[in-house]
N, C-alpha and C positions, 0 to 999 in steps of 0.2 A: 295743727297737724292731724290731720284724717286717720283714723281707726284702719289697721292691714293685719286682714287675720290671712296667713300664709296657708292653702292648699297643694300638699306636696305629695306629688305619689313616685313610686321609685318602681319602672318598669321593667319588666322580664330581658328586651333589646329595647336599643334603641326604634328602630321601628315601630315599635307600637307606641301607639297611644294610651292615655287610661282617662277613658269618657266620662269615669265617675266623675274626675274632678271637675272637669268642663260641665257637666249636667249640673252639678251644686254651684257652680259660678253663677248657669243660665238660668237659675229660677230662685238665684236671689234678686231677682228685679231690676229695670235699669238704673234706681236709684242707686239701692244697696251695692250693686255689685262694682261700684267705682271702690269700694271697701276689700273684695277680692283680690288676690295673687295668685300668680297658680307658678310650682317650680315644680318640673321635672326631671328626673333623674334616673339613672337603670342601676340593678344592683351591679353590674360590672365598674364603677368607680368605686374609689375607697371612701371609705365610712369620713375619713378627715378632710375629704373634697367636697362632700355634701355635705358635712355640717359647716365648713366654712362657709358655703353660699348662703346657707340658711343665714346664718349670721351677720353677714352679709347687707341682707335684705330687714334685719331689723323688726320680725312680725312681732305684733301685741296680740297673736295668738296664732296658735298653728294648728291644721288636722292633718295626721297620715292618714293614708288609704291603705290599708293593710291586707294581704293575702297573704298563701303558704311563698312565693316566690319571694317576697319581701319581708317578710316577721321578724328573719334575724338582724338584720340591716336596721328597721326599724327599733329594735332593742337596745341597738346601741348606742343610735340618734337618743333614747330617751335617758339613757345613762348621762349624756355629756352636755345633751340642751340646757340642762336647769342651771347648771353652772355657769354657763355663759350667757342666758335670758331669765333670767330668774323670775324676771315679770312676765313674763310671756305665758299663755295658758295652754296648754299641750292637749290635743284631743284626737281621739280614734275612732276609727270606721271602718268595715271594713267586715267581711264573712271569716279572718281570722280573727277577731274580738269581739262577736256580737254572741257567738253562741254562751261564753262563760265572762260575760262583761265582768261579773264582780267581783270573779277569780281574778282579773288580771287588770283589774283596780286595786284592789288588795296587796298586789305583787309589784305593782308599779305607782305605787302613793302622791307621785310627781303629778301623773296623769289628769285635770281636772274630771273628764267624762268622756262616755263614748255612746257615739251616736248608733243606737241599733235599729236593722231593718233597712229601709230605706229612707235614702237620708236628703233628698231634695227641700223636703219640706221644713224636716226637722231641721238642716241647717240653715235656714231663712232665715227659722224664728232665734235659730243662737248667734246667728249674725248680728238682726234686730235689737237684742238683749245686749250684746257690747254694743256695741254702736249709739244704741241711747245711756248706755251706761258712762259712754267716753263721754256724751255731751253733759251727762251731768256732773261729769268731775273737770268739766271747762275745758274738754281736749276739743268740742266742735264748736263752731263759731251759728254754725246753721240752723235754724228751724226746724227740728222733725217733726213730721205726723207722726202722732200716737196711733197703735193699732200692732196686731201680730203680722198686718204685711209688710210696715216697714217704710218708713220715709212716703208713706201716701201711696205704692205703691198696690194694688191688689192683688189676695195671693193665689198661688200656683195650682195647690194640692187642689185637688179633684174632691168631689165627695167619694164617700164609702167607708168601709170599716178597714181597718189596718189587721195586717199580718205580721209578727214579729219578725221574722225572716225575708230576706228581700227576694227578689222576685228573677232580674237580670243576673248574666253573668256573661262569663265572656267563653270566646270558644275552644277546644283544644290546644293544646302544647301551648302554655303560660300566655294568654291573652287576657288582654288585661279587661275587666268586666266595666261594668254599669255601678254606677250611685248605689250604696247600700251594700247588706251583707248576701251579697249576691253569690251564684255556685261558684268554687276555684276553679282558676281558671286552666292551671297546668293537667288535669284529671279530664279526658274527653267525655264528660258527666252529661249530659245533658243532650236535647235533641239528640240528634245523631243517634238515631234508632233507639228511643228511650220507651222500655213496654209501661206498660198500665196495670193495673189494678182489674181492668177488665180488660175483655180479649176487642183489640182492635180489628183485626181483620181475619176471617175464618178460612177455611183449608176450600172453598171453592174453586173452581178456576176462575182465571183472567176475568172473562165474560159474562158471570154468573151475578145475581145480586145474591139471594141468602145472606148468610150469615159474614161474607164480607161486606156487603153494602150494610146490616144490620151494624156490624161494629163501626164502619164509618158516621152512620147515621150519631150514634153513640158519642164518637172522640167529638160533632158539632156540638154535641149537648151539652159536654162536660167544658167545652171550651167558653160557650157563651156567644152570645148573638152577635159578637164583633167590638165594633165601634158605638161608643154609648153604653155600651154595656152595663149592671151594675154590678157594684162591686163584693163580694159574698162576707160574710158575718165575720168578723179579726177571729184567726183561733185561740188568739189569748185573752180576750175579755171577759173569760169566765176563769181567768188562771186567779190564784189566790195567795197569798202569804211571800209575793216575792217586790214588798213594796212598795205595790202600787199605789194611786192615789188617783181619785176621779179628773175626768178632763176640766178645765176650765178657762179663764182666761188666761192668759199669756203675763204672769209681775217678775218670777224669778227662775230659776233654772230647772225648779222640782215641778215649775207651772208647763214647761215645754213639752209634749209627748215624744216620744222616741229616745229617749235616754236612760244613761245606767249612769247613777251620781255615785259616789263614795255613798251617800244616805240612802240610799236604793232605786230602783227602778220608779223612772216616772210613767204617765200614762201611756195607753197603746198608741199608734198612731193609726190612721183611716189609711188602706192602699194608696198611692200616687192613682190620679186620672192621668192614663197613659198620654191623652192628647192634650193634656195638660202643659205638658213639659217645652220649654221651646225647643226649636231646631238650633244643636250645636257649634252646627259649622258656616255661620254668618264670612267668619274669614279664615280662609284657608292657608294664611302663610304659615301659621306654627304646624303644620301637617304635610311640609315636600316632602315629598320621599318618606312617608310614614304611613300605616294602614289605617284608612279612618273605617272606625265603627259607627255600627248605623242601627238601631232599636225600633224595632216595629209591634214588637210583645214582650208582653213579663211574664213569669210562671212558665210552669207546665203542670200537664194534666197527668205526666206518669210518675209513678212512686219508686222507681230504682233505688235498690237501698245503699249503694256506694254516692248518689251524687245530693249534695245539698237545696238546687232545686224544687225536690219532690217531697221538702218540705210544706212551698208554699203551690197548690194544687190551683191558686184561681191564676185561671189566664186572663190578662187584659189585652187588647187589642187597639193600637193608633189608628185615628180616624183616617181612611181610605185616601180621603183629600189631603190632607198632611201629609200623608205617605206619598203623594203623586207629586207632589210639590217639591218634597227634597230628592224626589228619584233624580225632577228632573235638574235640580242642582247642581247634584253630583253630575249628570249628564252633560251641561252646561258647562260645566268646568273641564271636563273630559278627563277627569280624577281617571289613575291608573286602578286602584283596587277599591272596593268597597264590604266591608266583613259585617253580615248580617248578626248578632250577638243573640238573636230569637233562640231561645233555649229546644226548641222543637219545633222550626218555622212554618210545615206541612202541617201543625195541628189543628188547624183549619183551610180544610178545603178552599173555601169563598175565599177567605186572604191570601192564600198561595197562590190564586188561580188571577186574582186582582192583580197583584205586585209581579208576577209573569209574566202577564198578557203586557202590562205597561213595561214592562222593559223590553219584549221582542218589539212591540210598537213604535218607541222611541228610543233603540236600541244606537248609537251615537258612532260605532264602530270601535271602539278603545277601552271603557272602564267594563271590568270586570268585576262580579260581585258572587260572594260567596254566601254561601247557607248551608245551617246545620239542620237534617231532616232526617227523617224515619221512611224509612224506603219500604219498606212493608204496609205503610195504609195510603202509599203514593194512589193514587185514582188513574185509570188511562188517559184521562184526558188532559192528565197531569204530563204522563208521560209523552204525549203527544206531542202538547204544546214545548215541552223542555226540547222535543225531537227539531223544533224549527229555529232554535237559540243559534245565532252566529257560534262557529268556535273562539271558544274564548270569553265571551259572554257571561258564562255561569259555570261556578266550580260547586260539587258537594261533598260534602262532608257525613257519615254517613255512618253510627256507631253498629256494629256488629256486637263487640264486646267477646260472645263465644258463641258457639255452637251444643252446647253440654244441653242439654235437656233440664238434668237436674240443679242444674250452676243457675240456668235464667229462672227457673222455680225459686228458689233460695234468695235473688239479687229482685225479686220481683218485676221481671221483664217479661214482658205477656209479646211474644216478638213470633209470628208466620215466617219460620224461615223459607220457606218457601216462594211463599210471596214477595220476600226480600231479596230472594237469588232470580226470580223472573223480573221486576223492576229493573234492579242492577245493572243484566245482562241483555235490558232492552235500552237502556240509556247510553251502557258502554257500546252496543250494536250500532246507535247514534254517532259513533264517533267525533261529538262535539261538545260534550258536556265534561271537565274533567271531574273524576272519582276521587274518593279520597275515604278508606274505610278502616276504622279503628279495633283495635283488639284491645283489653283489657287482662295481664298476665297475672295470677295469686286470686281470684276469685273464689270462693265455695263450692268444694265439690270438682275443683278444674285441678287436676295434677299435670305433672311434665308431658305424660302422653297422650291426655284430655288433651290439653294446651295445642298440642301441634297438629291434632288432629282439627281443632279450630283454626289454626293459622293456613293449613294447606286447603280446607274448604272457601277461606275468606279469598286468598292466594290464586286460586283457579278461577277468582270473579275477574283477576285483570285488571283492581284498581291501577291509576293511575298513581295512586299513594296507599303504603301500606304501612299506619303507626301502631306500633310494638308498645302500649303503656303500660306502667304495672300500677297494682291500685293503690290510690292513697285512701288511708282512712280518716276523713276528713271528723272534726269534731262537733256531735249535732246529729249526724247522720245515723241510720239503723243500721249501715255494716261497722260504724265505729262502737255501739251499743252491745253490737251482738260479735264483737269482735274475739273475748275471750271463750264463747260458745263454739266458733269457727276455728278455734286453735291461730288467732291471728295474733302473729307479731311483724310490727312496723317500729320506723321508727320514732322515736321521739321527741322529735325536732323536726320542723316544716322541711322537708315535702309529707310525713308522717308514712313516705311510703314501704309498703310491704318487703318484709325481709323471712318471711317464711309462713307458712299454713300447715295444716294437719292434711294437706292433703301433696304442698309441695315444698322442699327443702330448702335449707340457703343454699345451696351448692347447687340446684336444680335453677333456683333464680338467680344464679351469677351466669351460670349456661344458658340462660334465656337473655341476659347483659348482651351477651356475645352475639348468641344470632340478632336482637335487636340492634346492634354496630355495623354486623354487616349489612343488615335490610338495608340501613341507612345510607351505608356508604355506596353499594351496589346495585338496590332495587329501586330506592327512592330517588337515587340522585340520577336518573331515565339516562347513564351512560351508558348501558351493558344490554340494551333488551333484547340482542337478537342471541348475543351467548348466552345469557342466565338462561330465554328461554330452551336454548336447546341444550344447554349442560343438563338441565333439569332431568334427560333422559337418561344422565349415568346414576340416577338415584330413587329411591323408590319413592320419592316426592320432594315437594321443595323443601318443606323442613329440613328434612335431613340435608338435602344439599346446603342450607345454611348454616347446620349445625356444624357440618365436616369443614365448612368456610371459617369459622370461627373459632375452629380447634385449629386448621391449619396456619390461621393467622395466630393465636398462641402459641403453638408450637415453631413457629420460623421466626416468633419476635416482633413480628410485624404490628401487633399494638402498639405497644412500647413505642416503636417507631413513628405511628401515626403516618403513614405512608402518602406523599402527595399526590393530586390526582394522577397527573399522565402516570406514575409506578404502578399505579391500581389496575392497570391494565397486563401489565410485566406480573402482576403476581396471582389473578386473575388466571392468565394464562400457565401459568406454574403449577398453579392446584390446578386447572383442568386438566393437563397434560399428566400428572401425577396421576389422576381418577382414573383418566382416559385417554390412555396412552398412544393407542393407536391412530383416535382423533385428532392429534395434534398442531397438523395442518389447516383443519376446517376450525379450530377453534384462532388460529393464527389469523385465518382471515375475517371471520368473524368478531372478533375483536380486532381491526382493523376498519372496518364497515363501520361499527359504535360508535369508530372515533372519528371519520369524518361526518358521519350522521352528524355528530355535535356540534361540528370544528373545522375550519379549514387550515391544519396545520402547518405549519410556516416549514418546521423538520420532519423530516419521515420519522417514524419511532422505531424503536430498534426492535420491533417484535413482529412489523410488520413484514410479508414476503416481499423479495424482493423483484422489484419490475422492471431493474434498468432497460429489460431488451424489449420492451414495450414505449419508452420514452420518443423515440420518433413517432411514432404509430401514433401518442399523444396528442405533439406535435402539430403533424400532419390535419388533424382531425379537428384543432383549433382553427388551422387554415381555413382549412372547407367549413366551419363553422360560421367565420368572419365572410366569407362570402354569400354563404345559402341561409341561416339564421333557422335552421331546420329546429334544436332543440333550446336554443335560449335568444327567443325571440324579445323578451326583452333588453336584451344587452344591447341595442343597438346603439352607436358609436365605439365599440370599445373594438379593439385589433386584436388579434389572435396572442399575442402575448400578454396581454390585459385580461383578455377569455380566462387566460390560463391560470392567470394567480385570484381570479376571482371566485373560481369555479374549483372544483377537482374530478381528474377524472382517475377511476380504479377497475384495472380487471380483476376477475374472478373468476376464480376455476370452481367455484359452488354456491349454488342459487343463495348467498347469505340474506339476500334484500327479501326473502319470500318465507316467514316464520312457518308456515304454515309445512311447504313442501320442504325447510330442513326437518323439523320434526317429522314427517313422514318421512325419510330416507334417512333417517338416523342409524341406520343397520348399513344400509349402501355406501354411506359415506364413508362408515366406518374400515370396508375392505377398499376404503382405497377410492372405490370409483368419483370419478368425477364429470362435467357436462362441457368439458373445454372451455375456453375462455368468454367471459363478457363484459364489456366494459360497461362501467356504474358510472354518470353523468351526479355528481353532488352540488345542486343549486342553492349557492346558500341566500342569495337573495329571497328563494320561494322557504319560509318557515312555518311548521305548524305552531297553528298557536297554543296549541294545549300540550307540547311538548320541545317546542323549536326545534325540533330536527329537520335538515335541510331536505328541501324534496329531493329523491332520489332517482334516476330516471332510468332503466336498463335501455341498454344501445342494443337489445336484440340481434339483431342480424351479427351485431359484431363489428370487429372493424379488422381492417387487413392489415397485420401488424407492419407490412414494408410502406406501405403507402396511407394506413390511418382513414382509406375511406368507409364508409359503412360498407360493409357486402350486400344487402340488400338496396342498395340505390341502383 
């Protein structure tokens, strides 16, 4: 009976993935890893349906993968496993147990060990160590090669010097990370506008070198010549009195590096050689319908004092050819997403500009792939080339965090906002790249009116996504350190996040709860864009118009309710019409427009004006359609009553398809005036890809509502 040590991680949704376990499968060798299992599971099941599987499966040792999204889950599993596998040896990994391994060895005595850092290498060799251990107590029948790779196999790990902290992590809102005690993944920490220790890019313009090309030249330096690169000094091989013990050959578990025993810390381990590691995703049936991550670097070169990253400062870099190889994989397959996990993907010029250039070149028309970047040391030629990406192609992800002056001093973010609102608003100028830009709520020195004053700045960039997070204070980290200095209280139990500062209240961050619900329900979910943005004008910026959205959804009960979507338009339109009263109309049709942007709806909605005496004119105009093919020329076979249910057509008594000229005649509208009627052609076959809303087409000239023909023919 063959040795099965169970790798089990318990993911945020189902959707995701978590690559750690896949990457500790992939570099335990082809021998070794007929010894692997891998079981996934999301914290959304109960505690007594994953342990039954576990059980199930029978491992003669198990490792969780552990984060802030799974700690507690995990806790429970370690409660009830030993009782039911007694023999089984229980081991952890993971950025929530690598910072205080011995604390929570101590706390959990069941525990054999935990693998700290990065963990591909480290867990070959404790593979190895059972594996030969089962054959000498007569569980294998087989011959193994002696050595620390394992069954004959040669090992993985790259040369260089080890960093106790690992390197990957995964990206934004609970993505599940890389192998080892990589950043959390729910905390938008990392890339995604992550500043420096020194200043990346200086207050030149666009076209200037100075002191932004000076700092550019700089983040190449600190990044490392790429591919090959080597690996810089472990920061702990000069640490003292917590165990250690010199590296050496490979006999017993205190011989392993990267571990925390009950008898203390073994040796350091040397960084992973990035291009070291195999490529993942050999078969992609355990990944339908799921987001596969994809690793091109580990580290980062900035020191943010909220994210665990800025721990480990060396960046590595996968060899360029490797990297083309799986681009074109994923291409090959015509994979729907691919989520870059590079903690600061842009931190190198030459690699961005590589992995870019190959994807507009062999761009496949279908998979779309994401990255987490700092849009302040972007390059033009950066911006250039993103400028000629298909829509759809490329989303980014893009940390702002705040705007405070004092707050990014304090969080050590060295960030050209300047240069991050010219980038932005030449990529969003591109209308093909979707946005996607984070705020960070409870930071140092940021209060409630700090706060919205960063939220309406980020707000007026026009992301396509706008995430509201508030901070965790992760443990390890220098705002966990300097947290009682900050007046910070969080909580005490994963997600560890912020429940007050010395600068903002709990009552101030329940009020922040709310407008981050609506952002969600209203700004994010791209139903609303042409009312939010012209509501906007009944208030003296967005915040406040989300805050009054959030009170007035408290106040009518509407949480409580969780209202479904089509309602969100009925209540939407309630608070407008309450704000702005004499609007009422334009906001009626307005939200109207939203919804077949989105939707070709089967029922009218009951908020919508009513157009019965326009329904011939419809009609009429489907006719003349099916014979002239004037504005849906692709329909061709389909009859006018086919036209009609495929299609939608809507007049309008106010330009609502033109954001631009509502916001300029926001005063006109308001007494009333309007521009007569125009009929809106809603082609849902034509959709944007970066937003799927159906092309919209105005019939201009009109149509003549007895006869439906255009006036202008």
């Amino acid at each position: 009976m063959d040795f099965k040590f169970l790798l089990v991680a318990i993911n945020a949704k189902y959707i995701h993935s978590n690559p750690a376990v896949y990457s500790l499968r992939a570099c335990a060798g082809e021998k070794l890893r007929r010894h692997v299992e891998l079981a996934e599971y999301t914290i959304n099941q109960p505690m007594a349906e994953i342990l039954a599987d576990i059980y199930a499966r029978r491992p003669d040792a198990m490792g969780f993968s552990c984060y802030i999204w799974n700690w507690r889950l995990v806790r429970e599993l370690l409660g009830e496993l030993p009782k039911l596998l007694p023999d089984a040896a229980v081991w952890l990994g993971g950025p929530e147990v690598s910072y205080d391994a011995d604390v929570i060895l101590r706390e959990y005595p069941q525990v054999a060990g935990i693998m700290v850092g990065e963990g591909e290498a480290t867990f070959r060799e404790l593979l190895d160590y059972y594996v030969k251990g089962a054959r000498a107590a007569g569980r294998e029948g087989e011959e193994l090669v002696a050595g620390s790779g394992g069954e004959g196999e040669e090992p993985v790990v790259g040369a260089g010097s080890e960093g106790e902290e690992p390197a990957a992590g995964a990206g934004s809102e609970g993505e599940e990370p890389v192998a080892g005690a990589g950043s959390e993944g729910e905390e938008p920490v990392a890339g995604a506008g992550s500043g420096g220790e020194e200043p990346v890019a200086g207050a030149g313009s666009e076209g200037e070198e100075s002191v932004a090309e000076a700092g550019r030249v700089d983040m190449e330096s600190r990044v490392g010549a790429g591919e090959g690169s080597a690996v810089p000094e472990c920061p702990c091989a000069a640490e003292e009195g917590r165990g250690r013990r010199k590296a050496g050959p490979a006999v017993g578990l205190a011989d392993i590096p990267g571990l925390c025993l009950p008898t203390g810390y073994t040796p350091c381990r040397p960084l992973t050689d990035l291009s070291a590691i195999p490529f993942l995703y050999d078969d992609l049936a355990p990944f339908e319908n799921r987001i596969l991550y994809y690793e091109t670097s580990r580290g980062c070169p900035f020191r943010c004092s909220y994210c665990l990253s800025s721990i480990d400062k060396a960046v590595r870099i996968r060899d360029m050819g490797l990297v083309e190889e799986e681009l074109q994989f994923f291409l090959d397959h015509r994979v729907r997403q691919v989520k870059f996990i590079d903690r600061t993907f842009n931190c190198s010029h030459a690699h961005a500009m590589a992995v870019w250039t190959y994807l507009l070149e062999h761009d496949n028309g279908v998979t779309n792939f994401h990255f987490e970047i700092s849009a302040d040391i972007l390059w033009e030629e950066e911006i250039e080339l993103l400028s000629r990406f298909r829509p759809g192609l490329a989303q980014m992800e893009i940390g702002v965090q705040t705007v405070n002056p004092r707050t990014l001093e304090a969080i050590r973010r060295t960030m050209d906002i300047e240069r991050l609102e010219s980038a932005v608003t030449a990529i969003r100028r591109g209308g093909n790249v979707h946005l996607h830009l984070d705020l960070i709520a409870g930071l140092p020195y940021e209060g409630y009116e700090s706060f919205g004053k960063s939220f309406d700045w980020v707000y007026r960039l026009r992301p396509h996504q706008l995430q509201l997070g508030f901070l965790k204070v992760l443990k390890g980290s220098e705002m966990w350190e300097r947290a009682q200095e900050y007046g910070i209280r969080y909580l005490e139990q994963p997600p560890y996040e912020v429940l007050c500062t010395d600068w903002l209240s709990y009552g101030e961050v329940l009020r922040l709860k709310g407008v981050e619900e609506m952002v969600e329900l209203y700004y994010n979910s791209g139903q609303f864009v042409h009312t939010l943005n012209f509501l906007e004008n009944a208030f003296p910026g967005p915040f406040a118009m989300y805050e009054a959205l959030a009170d007035f959804y408290r106040e009518e009960g509407h949480l409580a309710m969780s209202p479904a979507r089509a309602s969100r338009y009925q209540v939407l339109l309630d608070f407008a019409g309450r704000r702005d009263s004499r609007r009422r109309e334009v906001y009626r049709e307005l939200l109207t427009y939203d919804l077949y942007l989105r939707e070709n709806a089967k029922s009218r909605p009951g908020f919508a004006p009513d157009i019965s005496a326009w329904k011939e004119a419809a009609r009429s105009f489907y006719r003349e359609e099916e014979q002239r093919r004037r504005y849906l020329p692709d329909y061709e076979g389909f009859d006018s009553r086919q036209l009609g249910r495929m299609t939608h057509l809507e007049p309008f008594a106010y330009p609502v398809w033109d954001i631009d000229r509502m916001a300029a005649g926001y005063g006109a509208f308001g007494a009333g005036e309007s521009m007569g009627h125009t009929f809106v052609l809603f082609d849902y076959r034509s959709r944007s890809p970066l937003n799927h809303e159906a092309l919209a087409r105005p019939i201009h000239g009109g149509l003549d509502s007895a006869t439906g023909c255009c006036t202008d023919l």
